[in-house]
C-alpha positions in Angstrom: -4.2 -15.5 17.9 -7.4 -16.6 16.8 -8.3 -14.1 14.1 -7.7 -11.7 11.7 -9.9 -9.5 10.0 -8.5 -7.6 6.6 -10.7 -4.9 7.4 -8.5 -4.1 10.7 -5.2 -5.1 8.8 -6.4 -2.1 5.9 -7.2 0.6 8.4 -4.1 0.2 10.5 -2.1 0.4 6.9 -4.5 3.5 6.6 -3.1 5.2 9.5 0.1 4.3 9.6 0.3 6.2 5.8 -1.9 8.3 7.2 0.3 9.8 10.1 3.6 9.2 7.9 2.9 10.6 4.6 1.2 13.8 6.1 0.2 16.8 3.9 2.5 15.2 1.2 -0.9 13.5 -0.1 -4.3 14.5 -1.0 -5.7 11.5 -1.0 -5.4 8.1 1.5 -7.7 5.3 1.2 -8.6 2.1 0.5 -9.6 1.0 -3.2 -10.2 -2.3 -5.0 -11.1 -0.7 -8.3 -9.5 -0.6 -11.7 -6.8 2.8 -11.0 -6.4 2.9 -14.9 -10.0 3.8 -15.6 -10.3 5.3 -12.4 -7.1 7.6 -13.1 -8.5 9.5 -16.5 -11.7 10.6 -14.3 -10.2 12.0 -11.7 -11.4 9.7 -9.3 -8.7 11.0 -6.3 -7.1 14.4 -5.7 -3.7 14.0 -5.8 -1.2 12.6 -5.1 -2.6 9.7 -4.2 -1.9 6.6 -1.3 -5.1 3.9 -1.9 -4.5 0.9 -0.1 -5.3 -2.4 -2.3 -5.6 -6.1 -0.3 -4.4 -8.0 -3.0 -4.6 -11.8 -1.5 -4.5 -13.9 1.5 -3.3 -17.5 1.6 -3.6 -20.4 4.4 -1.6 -23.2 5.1 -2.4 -25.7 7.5 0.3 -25.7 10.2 -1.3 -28.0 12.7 -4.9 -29.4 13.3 -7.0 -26.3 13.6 -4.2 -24.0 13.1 -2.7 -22.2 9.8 -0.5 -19.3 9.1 -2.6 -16.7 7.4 -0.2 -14.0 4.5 -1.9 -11.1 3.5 -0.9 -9.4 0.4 -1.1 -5.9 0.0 -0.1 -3.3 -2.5 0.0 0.7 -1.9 -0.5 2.3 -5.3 1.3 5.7 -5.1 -0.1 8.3 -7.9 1.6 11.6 -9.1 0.4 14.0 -11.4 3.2 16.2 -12.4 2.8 18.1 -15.4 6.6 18.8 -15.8 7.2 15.7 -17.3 8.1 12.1 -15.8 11.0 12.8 -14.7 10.0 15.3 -12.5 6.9 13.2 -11.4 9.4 10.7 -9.8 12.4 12.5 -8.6 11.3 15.7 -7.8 10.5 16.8 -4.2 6.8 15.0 -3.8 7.5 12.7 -6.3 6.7 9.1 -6.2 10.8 8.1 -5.1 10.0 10.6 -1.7 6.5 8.7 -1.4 7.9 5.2 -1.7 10.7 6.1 0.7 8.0 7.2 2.9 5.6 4.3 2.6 8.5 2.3 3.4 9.3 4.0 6.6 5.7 4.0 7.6 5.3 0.1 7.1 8.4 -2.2 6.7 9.5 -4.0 9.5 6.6 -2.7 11.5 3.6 -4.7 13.2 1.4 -1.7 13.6 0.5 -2.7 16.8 -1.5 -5.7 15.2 -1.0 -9.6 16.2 1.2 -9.8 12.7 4.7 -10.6 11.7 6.2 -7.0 10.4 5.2 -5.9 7.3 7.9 -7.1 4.5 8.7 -5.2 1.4 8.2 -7.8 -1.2 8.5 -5.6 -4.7 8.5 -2.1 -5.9 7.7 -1.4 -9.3 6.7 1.5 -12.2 2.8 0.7 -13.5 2.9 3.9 -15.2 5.0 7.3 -16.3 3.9 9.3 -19.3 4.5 13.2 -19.2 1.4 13.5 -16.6 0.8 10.5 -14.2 3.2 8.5 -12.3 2.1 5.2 -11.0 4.0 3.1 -8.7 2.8 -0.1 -6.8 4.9 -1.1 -3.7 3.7 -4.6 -2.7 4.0 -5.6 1.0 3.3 -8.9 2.8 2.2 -10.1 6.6 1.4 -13.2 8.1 -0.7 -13.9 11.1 -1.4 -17.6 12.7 -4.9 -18.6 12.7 -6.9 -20.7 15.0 -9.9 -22.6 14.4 
């Protein structure tokens, strides 16, 4: 393979959520802004699936050729005004949107000249008696020619 762009890599996550997570989602993007601040204005309509490239690293594998990992977290957002229980467990909860996500991208290429997507870590990033905030982080690798 001799390239691969993030932009391609983030829309191809895009649609895969896209097609997977359905009408179980308002909002389905891509977002490299501060989802704290963001959160309190009502920045999405939720719930929410943005799509955050988080990193890529190279290592040098041969003279002009290095395998390429892209990072990438999926930040899943409820709002659930029956507390925080409810806005992980309960039908449309963040649990059903993580089990989703994973369906939609681990173990998959997406058609793309990648390794499958691997599940590296799912964690909470917030749950009060409104939001719930979980960030699933997922991992590729590509080889790169120069």
């Amino acid at each position: 393979m001799s390239g691969i762009s993030w932009t391609t890599v983030e829309n191809s996550v895009i649609a895969a959520l896209r097609d997977r997570l359905g009408e179980q989602v308002k909002t389905v993007r891509s977002y490299q802004g501060n989802w704290r601040t963001d959160l309190r204005q009502g920045s999405w309509r939720l719930p929410a699936a943005l799509v955050m490239l988080t990193g890529g690293q190279a290592e040098q594998v041969g003279v002009s050729s290095f395998d390429l990992t892209l990072d990438l977290r999926i930040l899943l957002v409820v709002r659930h005004l029956r507390g925080e229980e409810a806005g992980r467990r309960e039908t449309g909860g963040v649990y059903d949107l993580l089990l989703e996500v994973r369906e939609a991208l681990w173990h998959q290429d997406l058609g793309l000249e990648v390794l499958p997507f691997v599940l590296v870590r799912e964690e909470p990033l917030l749950s009060d008696g409104e939001f719930t905030v979980y960030g699933a982080l997922y991992r590729t690798a590509a080889v790169q020619d120069r």
